[in-house]
DOLUM-685137 format. One line per 4 residues: number of its first residue (from 0); for each residue y, x negated, z negated of N, C-alpha, C. Coordinates in nm, 2 decimals, decimal comma, m for minus. Example, Ala and Ser with C-alpha at 12.3 -4.5 7.8 and 13.67 -1.06 7.14 Angstrom:
% DOLUM-685137
0	m0,57:m1,32:m0,78:m0,45:m1,23:m0,78:m0,33:m1,32:m0,78 ~ m0,22:m1,28:m0,71:m0,11:m1,37:m0,71:0,00:m1,29:m0,79
//
This chain:
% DOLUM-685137
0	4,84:2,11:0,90:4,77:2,02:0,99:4,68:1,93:0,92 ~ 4,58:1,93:0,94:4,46:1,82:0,89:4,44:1,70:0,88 ~ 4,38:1,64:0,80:4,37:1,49:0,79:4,27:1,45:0,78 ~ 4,21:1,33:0,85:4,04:1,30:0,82:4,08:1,17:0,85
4	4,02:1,11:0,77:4,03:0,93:0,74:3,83:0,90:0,78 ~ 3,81:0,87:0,83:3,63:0,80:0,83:3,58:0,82:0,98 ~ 3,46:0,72:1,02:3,39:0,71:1,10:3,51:0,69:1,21 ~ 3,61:0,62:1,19:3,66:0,64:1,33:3,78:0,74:1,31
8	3,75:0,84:1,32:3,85:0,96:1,32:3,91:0,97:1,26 ~ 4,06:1,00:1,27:4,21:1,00:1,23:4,27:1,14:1,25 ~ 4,30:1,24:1,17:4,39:1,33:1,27:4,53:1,36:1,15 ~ 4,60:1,45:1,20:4,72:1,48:1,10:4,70:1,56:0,93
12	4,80:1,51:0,85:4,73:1,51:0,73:4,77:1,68:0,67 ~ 4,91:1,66:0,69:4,96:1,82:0,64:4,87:1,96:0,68 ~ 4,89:2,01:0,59:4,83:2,20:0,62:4,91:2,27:0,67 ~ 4,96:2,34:0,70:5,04:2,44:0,75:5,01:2,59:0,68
16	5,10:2,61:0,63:5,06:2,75:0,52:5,23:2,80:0,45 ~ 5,24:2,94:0,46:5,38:2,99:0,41:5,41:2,94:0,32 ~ 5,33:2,89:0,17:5,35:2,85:0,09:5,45:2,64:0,12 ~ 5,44:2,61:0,23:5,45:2,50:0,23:5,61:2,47:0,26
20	5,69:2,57:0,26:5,85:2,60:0,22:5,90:2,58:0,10 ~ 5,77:2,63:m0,02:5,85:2,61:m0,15:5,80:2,46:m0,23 ~ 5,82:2,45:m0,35:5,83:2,35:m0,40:5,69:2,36:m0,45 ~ 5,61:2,24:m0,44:5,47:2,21:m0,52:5,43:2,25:m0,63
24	5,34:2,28:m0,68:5,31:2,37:m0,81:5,31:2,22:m0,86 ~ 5,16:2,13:m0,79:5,11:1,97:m0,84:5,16:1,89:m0,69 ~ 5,19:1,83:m0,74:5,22:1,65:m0,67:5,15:1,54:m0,74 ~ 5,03:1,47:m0,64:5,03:1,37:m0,66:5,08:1,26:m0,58
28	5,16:1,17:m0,62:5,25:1,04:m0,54:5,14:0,88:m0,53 ~ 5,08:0,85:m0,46:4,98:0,75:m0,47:4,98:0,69:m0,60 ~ 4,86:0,78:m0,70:4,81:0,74:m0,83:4,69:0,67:m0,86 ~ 4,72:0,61:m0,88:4,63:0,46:m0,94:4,59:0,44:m1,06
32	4,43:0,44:m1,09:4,37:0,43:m1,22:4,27:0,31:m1,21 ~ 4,25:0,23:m1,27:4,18:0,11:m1,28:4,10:0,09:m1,41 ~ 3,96:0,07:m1,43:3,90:0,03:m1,52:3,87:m0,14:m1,49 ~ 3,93:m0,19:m1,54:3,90:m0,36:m1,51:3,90:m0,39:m1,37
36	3,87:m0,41:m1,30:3,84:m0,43:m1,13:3,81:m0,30:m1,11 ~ 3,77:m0,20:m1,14:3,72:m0,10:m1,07:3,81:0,02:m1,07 ~ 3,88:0,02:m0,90:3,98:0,12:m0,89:3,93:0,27:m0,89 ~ 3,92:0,38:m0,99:3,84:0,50:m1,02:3,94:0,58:m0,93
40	4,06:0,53:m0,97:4,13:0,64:m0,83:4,25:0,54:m0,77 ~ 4,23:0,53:m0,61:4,30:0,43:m0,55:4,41:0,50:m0,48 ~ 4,51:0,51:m0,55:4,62:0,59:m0,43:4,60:0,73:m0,40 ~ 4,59:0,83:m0,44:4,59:0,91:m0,44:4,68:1,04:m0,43
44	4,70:1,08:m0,29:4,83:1,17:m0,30:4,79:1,32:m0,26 ~ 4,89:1,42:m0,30:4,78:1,55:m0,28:4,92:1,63:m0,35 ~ 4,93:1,69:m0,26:5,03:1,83:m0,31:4,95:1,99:m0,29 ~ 4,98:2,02:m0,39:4,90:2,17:m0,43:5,00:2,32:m0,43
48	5,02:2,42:m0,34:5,12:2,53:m0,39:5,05:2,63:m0,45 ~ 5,19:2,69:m0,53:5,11:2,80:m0,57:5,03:2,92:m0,45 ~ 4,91:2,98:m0,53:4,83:3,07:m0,45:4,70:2,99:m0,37 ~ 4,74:2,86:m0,38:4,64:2,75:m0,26:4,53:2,77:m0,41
52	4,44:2,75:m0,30:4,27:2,71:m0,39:4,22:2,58:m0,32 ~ 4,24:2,44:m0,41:4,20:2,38:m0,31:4,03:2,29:m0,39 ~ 3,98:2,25:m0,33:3,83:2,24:m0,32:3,84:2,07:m0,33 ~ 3,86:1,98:m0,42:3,77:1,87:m0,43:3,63:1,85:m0,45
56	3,61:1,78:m0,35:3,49:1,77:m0,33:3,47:1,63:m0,35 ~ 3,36:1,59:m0,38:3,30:1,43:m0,44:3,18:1,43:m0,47 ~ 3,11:1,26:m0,42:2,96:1,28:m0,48:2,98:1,21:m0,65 ~ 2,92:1,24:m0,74:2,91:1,21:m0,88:2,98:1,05:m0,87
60	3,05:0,99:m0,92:3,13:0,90:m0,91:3,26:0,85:m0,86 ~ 3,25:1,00:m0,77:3,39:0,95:m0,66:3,54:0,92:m0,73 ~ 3,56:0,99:m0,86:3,67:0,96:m0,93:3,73:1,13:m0,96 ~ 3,68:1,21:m0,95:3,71:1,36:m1,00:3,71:1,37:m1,14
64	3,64:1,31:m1,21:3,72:1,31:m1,35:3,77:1,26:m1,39 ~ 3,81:1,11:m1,34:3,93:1,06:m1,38:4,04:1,11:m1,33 ~ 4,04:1,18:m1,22:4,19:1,23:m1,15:4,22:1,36:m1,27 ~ 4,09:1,41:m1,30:4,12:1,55:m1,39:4,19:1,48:m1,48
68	4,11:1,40:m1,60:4,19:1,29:m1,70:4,35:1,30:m1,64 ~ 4,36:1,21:m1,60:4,51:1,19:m1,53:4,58:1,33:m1,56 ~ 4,57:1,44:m1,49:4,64:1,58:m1,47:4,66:1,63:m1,58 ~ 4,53:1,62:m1,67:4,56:1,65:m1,78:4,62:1,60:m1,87
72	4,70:1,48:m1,90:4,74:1,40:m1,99:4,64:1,33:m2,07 ~ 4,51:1,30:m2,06:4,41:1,23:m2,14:4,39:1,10:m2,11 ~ 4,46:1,06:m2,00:4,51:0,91:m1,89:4,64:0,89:m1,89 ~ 4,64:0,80:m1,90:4,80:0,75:m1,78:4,75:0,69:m1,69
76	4,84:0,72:m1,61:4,80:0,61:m1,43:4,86:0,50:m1,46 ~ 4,77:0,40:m1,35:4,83:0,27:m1,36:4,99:0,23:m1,31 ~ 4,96:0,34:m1,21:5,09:0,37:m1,12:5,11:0,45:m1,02 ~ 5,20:0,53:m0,98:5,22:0,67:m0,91:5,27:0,77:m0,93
80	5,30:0,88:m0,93:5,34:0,98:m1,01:5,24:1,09:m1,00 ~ 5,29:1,19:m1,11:5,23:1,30:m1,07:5,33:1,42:m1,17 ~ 5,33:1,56:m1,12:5,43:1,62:m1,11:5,38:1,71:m1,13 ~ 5,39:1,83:m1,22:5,37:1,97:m1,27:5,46:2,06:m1,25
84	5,47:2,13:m1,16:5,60:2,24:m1,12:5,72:2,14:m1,15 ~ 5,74:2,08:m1,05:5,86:1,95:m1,02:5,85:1,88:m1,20 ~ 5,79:1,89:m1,28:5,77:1,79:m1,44:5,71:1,69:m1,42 ~ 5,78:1,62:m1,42:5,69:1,41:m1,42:5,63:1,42:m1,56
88	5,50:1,45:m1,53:5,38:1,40:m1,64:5,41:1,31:m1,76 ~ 5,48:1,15:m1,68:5,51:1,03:m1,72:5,61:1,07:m1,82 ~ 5,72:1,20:m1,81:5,88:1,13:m1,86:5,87:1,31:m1,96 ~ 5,82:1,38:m1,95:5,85:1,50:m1,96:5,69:1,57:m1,98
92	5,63:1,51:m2,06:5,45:1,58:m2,05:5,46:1,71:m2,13 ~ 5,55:1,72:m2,19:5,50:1,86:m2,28:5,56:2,03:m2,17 ~ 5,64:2,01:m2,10:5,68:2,17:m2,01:5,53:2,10:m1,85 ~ 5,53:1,98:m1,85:5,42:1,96:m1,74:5,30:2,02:m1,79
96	5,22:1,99:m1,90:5,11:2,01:m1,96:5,06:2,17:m1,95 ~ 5,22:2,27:m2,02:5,20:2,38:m2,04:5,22:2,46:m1,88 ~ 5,26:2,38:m1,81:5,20:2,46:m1,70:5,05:2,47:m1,65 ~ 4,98:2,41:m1,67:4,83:2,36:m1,65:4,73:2,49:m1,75
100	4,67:2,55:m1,69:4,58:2,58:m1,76:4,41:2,51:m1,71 ~ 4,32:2,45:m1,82:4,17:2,37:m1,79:4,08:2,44:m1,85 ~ 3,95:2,43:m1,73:3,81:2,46:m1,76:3,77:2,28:m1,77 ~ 3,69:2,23:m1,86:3,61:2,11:m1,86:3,52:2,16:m1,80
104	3,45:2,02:m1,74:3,27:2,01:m1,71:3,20:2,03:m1,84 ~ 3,23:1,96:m1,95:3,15:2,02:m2,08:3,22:2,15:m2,14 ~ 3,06:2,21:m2,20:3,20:2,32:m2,31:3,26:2,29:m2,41 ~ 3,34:2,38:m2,44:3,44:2,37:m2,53:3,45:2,47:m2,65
108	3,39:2,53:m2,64:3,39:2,70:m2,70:3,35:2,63:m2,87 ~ 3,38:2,69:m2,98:3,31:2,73:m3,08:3,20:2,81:m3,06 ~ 3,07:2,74:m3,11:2,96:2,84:m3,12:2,99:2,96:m3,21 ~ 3,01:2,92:m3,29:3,01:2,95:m3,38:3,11:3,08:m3,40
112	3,24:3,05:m3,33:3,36:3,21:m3,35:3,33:3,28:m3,29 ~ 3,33:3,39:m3,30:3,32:3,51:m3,20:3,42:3,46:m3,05 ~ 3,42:3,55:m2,92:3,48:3,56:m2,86:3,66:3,59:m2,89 ~ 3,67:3,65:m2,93:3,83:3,68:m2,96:3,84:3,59:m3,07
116	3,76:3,52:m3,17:3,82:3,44:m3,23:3,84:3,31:m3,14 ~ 3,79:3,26:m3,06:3,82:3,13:m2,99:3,91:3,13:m2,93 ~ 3,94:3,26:m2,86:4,11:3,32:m2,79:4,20:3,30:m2,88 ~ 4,17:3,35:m2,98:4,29:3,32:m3,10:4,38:3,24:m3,13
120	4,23:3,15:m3,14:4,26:2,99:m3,19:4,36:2,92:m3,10 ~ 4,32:2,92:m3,02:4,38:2,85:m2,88:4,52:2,94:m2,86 ~ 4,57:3,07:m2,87:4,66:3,11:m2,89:4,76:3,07:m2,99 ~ 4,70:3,03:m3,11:4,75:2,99:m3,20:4,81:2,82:m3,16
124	4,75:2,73:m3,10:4,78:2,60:m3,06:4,92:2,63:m2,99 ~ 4,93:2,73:m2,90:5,05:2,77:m2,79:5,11:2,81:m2,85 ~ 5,14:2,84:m3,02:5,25:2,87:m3,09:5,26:3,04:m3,04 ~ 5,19:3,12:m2,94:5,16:3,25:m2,90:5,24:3,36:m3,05
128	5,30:3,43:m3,04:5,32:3,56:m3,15:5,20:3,65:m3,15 ~ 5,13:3,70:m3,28:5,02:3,76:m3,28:5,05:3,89:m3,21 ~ 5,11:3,93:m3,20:5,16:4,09:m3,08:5,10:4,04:m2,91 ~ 5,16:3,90:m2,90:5,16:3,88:m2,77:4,98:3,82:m2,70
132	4,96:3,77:m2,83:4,80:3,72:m2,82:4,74:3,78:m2,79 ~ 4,72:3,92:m2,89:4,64:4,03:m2,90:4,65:4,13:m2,73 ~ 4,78:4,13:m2,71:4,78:4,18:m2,55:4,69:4,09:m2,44 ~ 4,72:3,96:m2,43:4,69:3,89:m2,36:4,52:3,85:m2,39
136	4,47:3,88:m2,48:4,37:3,87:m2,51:4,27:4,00:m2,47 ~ 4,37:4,09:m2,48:4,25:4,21:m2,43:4,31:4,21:m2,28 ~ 4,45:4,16:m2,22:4,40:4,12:m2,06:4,27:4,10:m1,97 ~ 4,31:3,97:m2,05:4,18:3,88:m2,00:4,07:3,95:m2,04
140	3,99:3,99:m2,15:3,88:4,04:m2,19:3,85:4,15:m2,05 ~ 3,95:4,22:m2,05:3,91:4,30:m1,94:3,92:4,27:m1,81 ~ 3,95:4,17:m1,76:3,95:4,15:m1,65:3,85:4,07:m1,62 ~ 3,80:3,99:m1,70:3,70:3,88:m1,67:3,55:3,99:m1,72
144	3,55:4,09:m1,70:3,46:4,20:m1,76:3,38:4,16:m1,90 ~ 3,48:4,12:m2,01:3,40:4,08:m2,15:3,45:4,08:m2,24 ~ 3,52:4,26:m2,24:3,56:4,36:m2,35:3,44:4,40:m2,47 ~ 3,30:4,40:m2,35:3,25:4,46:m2,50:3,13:4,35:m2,55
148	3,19:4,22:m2,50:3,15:4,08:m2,60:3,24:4,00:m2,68 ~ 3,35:4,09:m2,69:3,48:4,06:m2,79:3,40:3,99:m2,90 ~ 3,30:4,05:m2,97:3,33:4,06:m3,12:3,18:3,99:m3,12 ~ 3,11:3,90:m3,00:3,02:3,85:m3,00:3,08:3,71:m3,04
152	2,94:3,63:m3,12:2,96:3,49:m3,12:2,95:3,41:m2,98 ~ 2,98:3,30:m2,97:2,97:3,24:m2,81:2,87:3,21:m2,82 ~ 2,75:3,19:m2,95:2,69:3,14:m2,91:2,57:3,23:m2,84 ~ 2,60:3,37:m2,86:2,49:3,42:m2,77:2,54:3,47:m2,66
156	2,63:3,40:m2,58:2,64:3,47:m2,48:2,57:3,36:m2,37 ~ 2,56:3,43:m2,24:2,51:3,33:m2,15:2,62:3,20:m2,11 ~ 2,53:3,12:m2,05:2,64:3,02:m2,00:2,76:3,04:m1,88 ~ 2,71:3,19:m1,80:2,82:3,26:m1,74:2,96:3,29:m1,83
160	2,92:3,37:m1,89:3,01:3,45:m1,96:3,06:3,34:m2,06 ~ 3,04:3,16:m2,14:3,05:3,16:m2,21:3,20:3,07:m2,05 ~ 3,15:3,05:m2,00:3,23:3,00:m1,88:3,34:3,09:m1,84 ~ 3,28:3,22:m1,86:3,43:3,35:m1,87:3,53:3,30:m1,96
164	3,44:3,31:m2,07:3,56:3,31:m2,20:3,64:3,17:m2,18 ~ 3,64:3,06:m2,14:3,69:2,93:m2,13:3,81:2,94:m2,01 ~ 3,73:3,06:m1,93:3,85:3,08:m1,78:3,96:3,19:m1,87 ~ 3,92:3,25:m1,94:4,00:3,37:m2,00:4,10:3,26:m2,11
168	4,06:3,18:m2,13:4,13:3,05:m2,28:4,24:3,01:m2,17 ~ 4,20:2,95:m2,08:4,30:2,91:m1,97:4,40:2,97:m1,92 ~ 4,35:3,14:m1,93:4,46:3,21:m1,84:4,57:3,23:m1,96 ~ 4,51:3,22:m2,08:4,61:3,33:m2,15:4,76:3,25:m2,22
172	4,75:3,12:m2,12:4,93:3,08:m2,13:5,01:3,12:m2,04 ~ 4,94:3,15:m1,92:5,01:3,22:m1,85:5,04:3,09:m1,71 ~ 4,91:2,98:m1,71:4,95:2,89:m1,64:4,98:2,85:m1,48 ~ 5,06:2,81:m1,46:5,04:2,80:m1,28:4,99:2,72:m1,17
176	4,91:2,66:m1,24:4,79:2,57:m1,18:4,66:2,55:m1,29 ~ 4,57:2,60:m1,24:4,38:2,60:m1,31:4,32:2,51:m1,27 ~ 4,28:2,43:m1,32:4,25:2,30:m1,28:4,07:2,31:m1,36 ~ 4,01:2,33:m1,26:3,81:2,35:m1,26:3,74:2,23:m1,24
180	3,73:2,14:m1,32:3,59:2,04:m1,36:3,46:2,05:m1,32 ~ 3,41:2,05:m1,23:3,31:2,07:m1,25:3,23:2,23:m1,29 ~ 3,33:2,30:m1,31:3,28:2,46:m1,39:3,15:2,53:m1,35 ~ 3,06:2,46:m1,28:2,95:2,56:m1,23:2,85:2,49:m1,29
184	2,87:2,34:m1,35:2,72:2,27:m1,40:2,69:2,35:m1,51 ~ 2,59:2,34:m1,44:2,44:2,41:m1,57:2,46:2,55:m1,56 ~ 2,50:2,65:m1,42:2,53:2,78:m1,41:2,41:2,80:m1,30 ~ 2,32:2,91:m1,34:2,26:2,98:m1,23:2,33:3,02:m1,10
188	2,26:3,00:m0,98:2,34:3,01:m0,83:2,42:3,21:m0,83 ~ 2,40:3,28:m0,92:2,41:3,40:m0,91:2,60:3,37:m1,00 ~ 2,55:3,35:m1,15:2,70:3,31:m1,22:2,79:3,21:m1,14 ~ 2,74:3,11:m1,04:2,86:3,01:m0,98:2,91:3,07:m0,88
192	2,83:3,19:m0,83:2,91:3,29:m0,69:3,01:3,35:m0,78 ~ 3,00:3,39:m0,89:3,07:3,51:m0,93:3,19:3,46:m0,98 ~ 3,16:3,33:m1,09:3,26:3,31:m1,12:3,36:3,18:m0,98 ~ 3,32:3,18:m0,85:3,42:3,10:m0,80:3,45:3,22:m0,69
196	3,39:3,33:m0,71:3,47:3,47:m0,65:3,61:3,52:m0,73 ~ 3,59:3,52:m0,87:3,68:3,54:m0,94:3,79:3,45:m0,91 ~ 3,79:3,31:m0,92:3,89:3,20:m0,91:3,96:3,26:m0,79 ~ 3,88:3,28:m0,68:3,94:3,26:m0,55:4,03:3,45:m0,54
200	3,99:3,54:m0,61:4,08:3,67:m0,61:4,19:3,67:m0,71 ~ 4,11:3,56:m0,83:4,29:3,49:m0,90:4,39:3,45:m0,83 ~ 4,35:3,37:m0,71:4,45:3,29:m0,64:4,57:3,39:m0,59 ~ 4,53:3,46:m0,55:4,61:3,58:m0,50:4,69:3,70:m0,57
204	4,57:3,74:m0,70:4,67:3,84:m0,78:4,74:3,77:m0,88 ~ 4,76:3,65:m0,88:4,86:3,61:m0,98:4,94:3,48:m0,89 ~ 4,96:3,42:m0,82:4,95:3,32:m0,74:4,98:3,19:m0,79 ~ 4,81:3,19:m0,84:4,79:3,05:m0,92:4,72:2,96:m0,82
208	4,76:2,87:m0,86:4,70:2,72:m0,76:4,58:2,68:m0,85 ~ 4,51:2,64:m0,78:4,38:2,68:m0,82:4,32:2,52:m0,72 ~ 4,28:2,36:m0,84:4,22:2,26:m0,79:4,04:2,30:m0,85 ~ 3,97:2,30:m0,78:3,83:2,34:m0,84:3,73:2,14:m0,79
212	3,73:2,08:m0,86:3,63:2,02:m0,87:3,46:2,05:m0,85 ~ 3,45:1,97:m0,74:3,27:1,96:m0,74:3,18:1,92:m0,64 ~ 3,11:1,88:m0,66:3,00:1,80:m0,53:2,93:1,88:m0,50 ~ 2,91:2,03:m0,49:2,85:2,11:m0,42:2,90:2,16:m0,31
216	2,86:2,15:m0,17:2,92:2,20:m0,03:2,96:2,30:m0,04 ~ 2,83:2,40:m0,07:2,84:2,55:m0,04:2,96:2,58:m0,18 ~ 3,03:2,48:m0,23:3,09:2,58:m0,32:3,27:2,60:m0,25 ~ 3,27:2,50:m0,11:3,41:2,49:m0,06:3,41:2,57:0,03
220	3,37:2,68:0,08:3,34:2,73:0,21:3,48:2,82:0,23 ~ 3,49:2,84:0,08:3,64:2,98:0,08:3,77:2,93:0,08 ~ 3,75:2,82:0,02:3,90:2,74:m0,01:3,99:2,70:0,08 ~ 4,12:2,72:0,08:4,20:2,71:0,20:4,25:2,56:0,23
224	4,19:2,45:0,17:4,18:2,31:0,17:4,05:2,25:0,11 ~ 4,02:2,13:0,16:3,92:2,04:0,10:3,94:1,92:0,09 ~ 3,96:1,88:0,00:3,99:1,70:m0,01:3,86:1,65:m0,05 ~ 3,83:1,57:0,06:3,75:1,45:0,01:3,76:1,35:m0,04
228	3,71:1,32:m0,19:3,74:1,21:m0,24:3,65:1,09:m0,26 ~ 3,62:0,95:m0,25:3,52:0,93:m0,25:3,53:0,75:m0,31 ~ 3,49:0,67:m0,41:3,52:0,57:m0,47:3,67:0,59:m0,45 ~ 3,71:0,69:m0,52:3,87:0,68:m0,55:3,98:0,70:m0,49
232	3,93:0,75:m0,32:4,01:0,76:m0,22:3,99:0,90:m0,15 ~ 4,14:0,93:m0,11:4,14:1,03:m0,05:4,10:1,04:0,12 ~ 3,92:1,09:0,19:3,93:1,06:0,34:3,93:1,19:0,40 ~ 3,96:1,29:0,33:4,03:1,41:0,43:4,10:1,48:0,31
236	4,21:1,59:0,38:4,26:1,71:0,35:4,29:1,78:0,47 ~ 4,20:1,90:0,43:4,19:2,00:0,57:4,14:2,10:0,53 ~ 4,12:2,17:0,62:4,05:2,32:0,60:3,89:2,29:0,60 ~ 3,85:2,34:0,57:3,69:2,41:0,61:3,67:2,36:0,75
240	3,73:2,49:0,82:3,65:2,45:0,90:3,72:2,32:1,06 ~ 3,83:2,28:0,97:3,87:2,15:1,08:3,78:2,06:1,02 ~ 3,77:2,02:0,91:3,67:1,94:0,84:3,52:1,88:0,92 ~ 3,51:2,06:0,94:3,36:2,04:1,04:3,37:1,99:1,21
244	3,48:2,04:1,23:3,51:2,00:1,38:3,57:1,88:1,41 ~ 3,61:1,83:1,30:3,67:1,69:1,34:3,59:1,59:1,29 ~ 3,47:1,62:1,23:3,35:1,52:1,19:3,24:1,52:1,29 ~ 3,24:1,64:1,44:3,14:1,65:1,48:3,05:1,71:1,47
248	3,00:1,71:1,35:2,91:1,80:1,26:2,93:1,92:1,25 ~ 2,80:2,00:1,25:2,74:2,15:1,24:2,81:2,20:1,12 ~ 2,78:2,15:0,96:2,81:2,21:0,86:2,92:2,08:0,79 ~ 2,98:2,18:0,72:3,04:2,07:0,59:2,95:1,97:0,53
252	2,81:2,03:0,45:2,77:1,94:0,45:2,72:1,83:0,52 ~ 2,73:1,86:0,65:2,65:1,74:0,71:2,77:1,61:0,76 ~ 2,90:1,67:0,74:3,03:1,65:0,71:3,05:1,54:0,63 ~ 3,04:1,61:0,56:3,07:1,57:0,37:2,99:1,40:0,37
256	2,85:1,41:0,41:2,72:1,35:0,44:2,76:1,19:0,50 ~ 2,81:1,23:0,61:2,88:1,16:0,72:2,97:1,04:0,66 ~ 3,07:1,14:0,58:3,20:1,03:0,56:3,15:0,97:0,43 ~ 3,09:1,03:0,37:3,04:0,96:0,21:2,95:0,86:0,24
260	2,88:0,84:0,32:2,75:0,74:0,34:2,64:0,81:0,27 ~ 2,58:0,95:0,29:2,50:1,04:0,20:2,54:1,06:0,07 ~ 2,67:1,04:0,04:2,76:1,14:m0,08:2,71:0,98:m0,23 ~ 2,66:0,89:m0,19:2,58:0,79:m0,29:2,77:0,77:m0,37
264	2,71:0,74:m0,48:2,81:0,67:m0,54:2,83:0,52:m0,52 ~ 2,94:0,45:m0,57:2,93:0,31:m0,59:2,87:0,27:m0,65 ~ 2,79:0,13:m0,62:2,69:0,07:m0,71:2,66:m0,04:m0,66
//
């Protein structure tokens, strides 16, 4: 059941979905981050199951990378919880952490290593056995179709593919929530279809929960939730298309438009 906070309108917040019998992959419990006076995330609560792809959506400011910060352990909250396959972040970060696999908004890649060498590496951080790397590495290689850019440096590959190899880094712990920053800046509209077609047939063949950050409309259209976040607050979680029908509005965007005050940041 849906939730929409703005213009007036109120409706119910919960989703309805099979997954919503088992236990949360992510829990957020009203989390609070503050830079001096300025609340970057005000209370913020948000349960995630596995298989769900859910679509944060924000205009440039709304607090999506600080919430990422937070998930990731590169924050602490001021106050609230948050929870990684039932692991309190706060009390227990190292089995929370390793559930998490991340794409940043910036890259991350060595230019410089080849493709399977940057897999490596990163295998090597997860304490990974070289038998088990080497499988997992030509998984991914083939699945993300970039077997026969193995032995390429990153630095010539496109910014698609160099965005493959970073979703392929992520997958190869084996994690149960993928947590996407931003992943389409600076991607041609051809590579941001492809690679949030991939995410969203992950959801399913592996049944990973899948939060995808980003202020682009057209990029929430598939996702089986949308949270709007906006100076730090959560004013909907809902589907697609209750989103649209309970704002009135023709499209999401004009949605999105609506409850943001034209998507402006604070200032």
């Amino acid at each position: 059941m849906p939730y929409y906070s703005g213009n007036g309108v109120t409706v119910n917040k919960q989703v309805e979905t099979p997954a919503n019998n088992r236990a949360p992959a992510l829990l957020l419990d009203n989390v609070v981050k503050s830079y001096g006076s300025n609340k970057a995330v005000a209370g913020v609560s948000l349960t995630v199951h596995a298989g769900e792809f859910i679509a944060l959506l924000g205009p440039n400011g709304a607090g999506k990378s600080t919430l990422f910060q937070l998930l990731s352990g590169l924050f602490v909250p001021d106050s609230g919880r948050i929870e990684v396959m039932g692991h309190d972040m706060s009390r227990n970060a190292v089995p929370a952490l390793a559930g998490l696999g991340i794409v940043f908004q910036q890259p991350t890649l060595d230019l410089e290593l080849t493709v399977v060498a940057n897999l490596q590496f990163h295998a090597g951080l997860h304490g990974m056995p070289a038998a088990l790397a080497k499988a997992r590495i030509e998984r991914e290689l083939v699945r993300l179709d970039l077997k026969d850019r193995a032995h390429d440096k990153a630095a010539k590959l496109s910014g698609g593919n160099r965005r493959r190899v970073e979703l392929a880094r992520a997958l190869m712990h084996e994690p149960r929530i993928l947590l996407m920053d931003e992943a389409t800046v600076g991607l041609d509209p051809a590579s941001r279809s492809e690679l949030l077609k991939l995410l969203l047939e992950m959801r399913t063949e592996r049944s990973v929960a899948v939060l995808w950050a980003t202020h682009l409309c057209e990029e929430v259209a598939g996702a089986d939730r949308v949270v709007v976040l906006h100076r730090g607050k959560v004013l909907a979680d809902t589907t697609p298309a209750e989103l649209i029908a309970s704002s009135g509005k023709a499209t999401i965007e004009q949605a999105f438009l609506s409850m943001t005050g034209g998507g402006k940041p604070p200032g």
